[in-house]
N, CA, C and O atoms as CSV, one atom per row, in Angstrom:
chain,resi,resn,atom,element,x,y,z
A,1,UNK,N,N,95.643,30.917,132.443
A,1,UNK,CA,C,96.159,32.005,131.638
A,1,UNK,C,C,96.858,31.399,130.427
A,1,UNK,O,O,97.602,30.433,130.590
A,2,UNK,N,N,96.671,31.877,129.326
A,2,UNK,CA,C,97.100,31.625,127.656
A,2,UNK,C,C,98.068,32.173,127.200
A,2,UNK,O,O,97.715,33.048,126.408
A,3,UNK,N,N,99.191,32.093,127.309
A,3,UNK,CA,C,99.756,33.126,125.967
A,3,UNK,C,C,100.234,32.169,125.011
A,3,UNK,O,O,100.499,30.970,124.928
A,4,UNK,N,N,100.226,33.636,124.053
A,4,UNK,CA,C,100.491,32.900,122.451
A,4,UNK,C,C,101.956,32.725,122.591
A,4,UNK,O,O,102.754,33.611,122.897
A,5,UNK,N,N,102.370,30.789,122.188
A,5,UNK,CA,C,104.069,31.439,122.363
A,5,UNK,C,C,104.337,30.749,120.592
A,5,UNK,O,O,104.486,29.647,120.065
A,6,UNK,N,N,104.288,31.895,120.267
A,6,UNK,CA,C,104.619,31.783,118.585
A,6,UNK,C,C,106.379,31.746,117.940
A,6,UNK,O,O,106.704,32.645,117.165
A,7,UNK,N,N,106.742,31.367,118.077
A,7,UNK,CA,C,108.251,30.830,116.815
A,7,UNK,C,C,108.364,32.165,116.192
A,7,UNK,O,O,107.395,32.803,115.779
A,8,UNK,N,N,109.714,32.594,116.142
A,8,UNK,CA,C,110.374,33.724,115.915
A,8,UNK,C,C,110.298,33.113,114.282
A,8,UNK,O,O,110.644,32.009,113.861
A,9,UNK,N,N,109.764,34.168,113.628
A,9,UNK,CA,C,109.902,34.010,111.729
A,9,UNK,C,C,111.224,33.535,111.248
A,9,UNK,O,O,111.916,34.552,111.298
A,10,UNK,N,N,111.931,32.609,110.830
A,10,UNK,CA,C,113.633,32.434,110.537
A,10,UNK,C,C,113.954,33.220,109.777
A,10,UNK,O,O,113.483,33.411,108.656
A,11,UNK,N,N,114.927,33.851,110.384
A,11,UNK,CA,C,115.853,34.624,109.393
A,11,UNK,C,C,116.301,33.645,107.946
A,11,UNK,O,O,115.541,33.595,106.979
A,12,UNK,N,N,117.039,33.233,107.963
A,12,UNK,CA,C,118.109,31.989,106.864
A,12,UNK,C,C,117.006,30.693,106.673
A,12,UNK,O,O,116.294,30.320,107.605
A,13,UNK,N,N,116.987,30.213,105.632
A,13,UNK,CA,C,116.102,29.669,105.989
A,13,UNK,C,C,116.952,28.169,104.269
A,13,UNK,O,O,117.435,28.637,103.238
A,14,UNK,N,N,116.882,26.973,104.463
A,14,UNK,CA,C,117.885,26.270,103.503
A,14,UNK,C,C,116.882,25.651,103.025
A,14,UNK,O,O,116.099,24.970,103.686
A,15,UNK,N,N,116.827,25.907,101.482
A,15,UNK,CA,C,115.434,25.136,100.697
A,15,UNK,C,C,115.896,24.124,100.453
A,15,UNK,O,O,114.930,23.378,100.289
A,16,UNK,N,N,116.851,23.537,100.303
A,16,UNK,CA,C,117.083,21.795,99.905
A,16,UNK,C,C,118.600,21.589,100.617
A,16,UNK,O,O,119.314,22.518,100.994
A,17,UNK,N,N,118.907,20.231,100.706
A,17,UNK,CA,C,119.738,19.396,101.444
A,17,UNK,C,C,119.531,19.438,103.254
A,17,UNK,O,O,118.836,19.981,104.113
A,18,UNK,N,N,120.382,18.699,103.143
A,18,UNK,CA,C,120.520,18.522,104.971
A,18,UNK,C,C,121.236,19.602,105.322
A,18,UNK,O,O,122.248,19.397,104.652
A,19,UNK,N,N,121.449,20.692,105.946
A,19,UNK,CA,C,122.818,21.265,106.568
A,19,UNK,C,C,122.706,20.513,108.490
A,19,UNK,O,O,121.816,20.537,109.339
A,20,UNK,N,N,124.324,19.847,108.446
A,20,UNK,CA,C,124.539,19.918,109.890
A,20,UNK,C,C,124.719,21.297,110.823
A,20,UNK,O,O,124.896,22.470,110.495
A,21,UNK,N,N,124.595,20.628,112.167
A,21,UNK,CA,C,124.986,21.914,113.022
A,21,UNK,C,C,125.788,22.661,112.832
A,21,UNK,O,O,125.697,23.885,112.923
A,22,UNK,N,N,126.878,21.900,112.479
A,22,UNK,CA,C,128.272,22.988,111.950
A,22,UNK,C,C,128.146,23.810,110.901
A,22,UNK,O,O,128.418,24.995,111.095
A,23,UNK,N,N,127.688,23.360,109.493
A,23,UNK,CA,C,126.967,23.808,108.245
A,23,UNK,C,C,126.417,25.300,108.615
A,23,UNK,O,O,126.727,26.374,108.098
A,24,UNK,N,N,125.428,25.003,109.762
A,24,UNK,CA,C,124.351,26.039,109.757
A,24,UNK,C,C,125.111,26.992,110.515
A,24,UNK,O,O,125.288,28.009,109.843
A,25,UNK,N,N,125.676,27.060,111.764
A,25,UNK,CA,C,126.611,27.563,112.338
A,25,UNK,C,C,127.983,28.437,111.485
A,25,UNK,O,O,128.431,29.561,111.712
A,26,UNK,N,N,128.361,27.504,110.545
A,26,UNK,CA,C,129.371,28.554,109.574
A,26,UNK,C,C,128.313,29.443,108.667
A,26,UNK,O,O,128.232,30.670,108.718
A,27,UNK,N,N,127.704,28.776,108.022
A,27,UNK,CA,C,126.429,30.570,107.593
A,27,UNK,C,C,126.131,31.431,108.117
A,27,UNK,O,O,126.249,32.550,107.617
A,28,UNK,N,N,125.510,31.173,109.622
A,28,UNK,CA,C,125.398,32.149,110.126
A,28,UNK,C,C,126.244,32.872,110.449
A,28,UNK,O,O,126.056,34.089,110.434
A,29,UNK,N,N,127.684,32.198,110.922
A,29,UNK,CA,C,128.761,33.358,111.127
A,29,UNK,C,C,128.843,34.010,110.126
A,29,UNK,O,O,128.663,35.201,110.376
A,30,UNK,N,N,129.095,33.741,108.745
A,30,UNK,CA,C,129.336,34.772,107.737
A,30,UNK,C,C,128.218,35.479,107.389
A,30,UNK,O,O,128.708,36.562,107.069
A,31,UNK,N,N,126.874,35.588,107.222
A,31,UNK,CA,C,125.891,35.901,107.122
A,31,UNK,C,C,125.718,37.007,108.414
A,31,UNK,O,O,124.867,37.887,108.285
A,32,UNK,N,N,126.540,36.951,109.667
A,32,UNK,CA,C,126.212,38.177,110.560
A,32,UNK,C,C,127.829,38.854,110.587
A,32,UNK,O,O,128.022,39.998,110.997
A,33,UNK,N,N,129.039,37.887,110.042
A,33,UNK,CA,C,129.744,39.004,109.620
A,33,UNK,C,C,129.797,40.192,108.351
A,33,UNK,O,O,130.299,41.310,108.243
A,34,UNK,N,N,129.321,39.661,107.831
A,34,UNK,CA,C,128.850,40.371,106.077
A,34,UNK,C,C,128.014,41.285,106.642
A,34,UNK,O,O,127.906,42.238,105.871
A,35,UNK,N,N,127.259,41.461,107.809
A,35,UNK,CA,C,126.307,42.410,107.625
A,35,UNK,C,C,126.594,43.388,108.999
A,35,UNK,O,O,126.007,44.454,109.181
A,36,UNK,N,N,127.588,42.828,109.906
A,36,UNK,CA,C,128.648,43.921,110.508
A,36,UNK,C,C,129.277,44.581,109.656
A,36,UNK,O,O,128.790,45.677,109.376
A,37,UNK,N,N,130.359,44.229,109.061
A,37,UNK,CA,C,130.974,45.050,107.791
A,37,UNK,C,C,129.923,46.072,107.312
A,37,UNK,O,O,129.943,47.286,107.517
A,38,UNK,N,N,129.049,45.395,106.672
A,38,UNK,CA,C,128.361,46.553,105.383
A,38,UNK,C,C,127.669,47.512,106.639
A,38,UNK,O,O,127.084,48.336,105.936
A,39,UNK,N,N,127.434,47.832,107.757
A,39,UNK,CA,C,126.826,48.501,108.659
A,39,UNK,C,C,127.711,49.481,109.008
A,39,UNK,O,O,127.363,50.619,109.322
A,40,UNK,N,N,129.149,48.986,108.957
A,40,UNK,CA,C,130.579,49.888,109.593
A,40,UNK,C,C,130.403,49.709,111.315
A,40,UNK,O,O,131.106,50.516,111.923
A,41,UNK,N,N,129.755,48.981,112.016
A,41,UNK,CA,C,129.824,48.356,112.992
A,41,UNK,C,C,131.217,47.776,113.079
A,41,UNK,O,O,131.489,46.870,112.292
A,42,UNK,N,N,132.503,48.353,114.289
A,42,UNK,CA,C,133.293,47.407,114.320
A,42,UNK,C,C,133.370,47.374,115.845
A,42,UNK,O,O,132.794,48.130,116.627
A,43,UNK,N,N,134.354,46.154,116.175
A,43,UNK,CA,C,134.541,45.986,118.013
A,43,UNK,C,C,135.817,46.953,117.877
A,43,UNK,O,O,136.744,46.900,117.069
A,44,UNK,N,N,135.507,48.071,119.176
A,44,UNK,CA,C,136.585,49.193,119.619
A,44,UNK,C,C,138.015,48.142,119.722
A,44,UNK,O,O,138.109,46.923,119.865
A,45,UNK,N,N,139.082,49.269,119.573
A,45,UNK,CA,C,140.341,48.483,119.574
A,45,UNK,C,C,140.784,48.527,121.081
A,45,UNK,O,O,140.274,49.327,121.866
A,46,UNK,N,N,141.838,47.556,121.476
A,46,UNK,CA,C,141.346,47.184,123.107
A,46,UNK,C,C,142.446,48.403,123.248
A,46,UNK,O,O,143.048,48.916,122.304
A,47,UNK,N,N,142.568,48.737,124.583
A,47,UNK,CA,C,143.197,50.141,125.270
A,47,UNK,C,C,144.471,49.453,125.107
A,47,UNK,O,O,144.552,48.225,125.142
A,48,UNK,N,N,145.480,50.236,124.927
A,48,UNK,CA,C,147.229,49.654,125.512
A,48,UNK,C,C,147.541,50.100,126.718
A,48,UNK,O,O,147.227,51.075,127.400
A,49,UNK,N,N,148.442,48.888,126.872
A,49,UNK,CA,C,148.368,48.833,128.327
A,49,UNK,C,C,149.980,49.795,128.305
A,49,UNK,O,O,150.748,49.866,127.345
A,50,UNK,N,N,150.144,50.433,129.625
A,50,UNK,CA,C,151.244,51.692,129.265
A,50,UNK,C,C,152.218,51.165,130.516
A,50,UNK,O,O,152.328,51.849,131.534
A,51,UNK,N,N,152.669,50.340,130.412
A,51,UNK,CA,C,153.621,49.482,131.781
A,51,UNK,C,C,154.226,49.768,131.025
A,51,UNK,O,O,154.698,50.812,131.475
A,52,UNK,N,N,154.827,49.565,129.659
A,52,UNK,CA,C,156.103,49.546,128.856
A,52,UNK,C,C,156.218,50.927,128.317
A,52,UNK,O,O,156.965,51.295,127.411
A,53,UNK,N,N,155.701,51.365,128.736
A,53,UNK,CA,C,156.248,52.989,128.028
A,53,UNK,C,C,157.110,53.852,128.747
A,53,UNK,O,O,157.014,54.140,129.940
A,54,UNK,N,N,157.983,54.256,127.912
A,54,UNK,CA,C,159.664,54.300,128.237
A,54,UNK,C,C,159.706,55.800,128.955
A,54,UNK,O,O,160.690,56.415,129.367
A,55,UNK,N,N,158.664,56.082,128.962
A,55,UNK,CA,C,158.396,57.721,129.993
A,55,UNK,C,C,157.944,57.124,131.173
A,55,UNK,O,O,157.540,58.050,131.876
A,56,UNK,N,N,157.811,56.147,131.710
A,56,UNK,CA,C,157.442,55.915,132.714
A,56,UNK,C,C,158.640,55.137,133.539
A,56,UNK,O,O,158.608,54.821,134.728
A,57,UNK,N,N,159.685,54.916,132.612
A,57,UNK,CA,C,160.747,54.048,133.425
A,57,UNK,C,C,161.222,54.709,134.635
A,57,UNK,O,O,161.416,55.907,134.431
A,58,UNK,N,N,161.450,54.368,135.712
A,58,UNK,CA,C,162.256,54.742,136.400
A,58,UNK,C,C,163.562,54.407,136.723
A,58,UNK,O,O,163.732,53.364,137.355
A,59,UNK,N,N,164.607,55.148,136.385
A,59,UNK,CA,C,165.941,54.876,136.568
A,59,UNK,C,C,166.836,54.769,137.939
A,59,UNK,O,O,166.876,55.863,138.502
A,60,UNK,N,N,167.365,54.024,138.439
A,60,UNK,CA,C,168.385,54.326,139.420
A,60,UNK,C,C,169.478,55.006,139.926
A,60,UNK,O,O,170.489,54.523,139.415
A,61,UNK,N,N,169.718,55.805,140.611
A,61,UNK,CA,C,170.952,56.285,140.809
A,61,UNK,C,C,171.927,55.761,140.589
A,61,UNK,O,O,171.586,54.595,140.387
A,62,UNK,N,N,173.817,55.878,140.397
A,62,UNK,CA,C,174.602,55.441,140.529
A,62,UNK,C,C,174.762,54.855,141.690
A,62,UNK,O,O,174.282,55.553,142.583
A,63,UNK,N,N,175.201,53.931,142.051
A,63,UNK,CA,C,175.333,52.922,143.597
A,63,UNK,C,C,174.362,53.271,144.528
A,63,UNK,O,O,174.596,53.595,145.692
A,64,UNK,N,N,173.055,53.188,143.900
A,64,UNK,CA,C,171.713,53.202,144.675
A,64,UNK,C,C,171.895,51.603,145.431
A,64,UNK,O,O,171.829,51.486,146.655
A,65,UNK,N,N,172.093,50.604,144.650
A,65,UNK,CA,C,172.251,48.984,145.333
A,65,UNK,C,C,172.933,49.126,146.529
A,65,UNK,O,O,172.487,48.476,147.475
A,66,UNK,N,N,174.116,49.968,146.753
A,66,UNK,CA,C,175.220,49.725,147.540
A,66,UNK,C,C,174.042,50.716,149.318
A,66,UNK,O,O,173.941,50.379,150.497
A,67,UNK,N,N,173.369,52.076,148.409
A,67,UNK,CA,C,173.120,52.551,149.630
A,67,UNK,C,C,171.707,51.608,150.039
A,67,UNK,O,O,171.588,51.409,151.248
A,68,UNK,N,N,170.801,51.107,149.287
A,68,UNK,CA,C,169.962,50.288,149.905
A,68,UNK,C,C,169.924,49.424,151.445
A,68,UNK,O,O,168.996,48.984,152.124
A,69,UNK,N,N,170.820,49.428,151.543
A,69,UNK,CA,C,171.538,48.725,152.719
A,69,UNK,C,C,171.480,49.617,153.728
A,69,UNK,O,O,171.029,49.235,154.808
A,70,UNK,N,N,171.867,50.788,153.587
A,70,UNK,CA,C,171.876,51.883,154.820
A,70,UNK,C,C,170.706,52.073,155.355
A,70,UNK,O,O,169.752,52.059,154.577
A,71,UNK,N,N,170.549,52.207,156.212
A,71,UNK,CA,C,169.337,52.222,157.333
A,71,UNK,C,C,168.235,53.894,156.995
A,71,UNK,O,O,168.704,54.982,156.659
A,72,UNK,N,N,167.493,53.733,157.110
A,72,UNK,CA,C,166.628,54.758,156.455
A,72,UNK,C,C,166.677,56.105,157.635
A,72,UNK,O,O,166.057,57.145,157.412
């Protein structure tokens, strides 16, 4: 059995010099951030976390420490 395994067409493609790995690697990051932006593609903002929210505090009684001690 044959299949054709043909090379994806390059996107970016550098007509003269060497670029290193890193080189090619920083283009492409900006080259797929530039084109998030212009799309309005963004990553959702992460959830807050609601441990610190001051409606949720729970307060103590006055000499709640002292009755802790008493037997339930």
């Amino acid at each position: 059995m044959s299949e054709a395994t043909e090379s994806p067409r390059p996107t970016i493609r550098f007509v003269s010099g060497a670029p290193t790995d890193e080189e090619i690697a920083a283009v492409t990051a900006v080259v797929l951030a530039r084109a998030a932006a212009a799309s309005g593609t963004e990553s959702p903002a992460p959830a807050r976390s609601m441990w610190g929210r001051p409606a949720h505090v729970r307060h103590a009684r006055p000499r709640s420490w002292a009755e802790s001690r008493l037997p339930r």
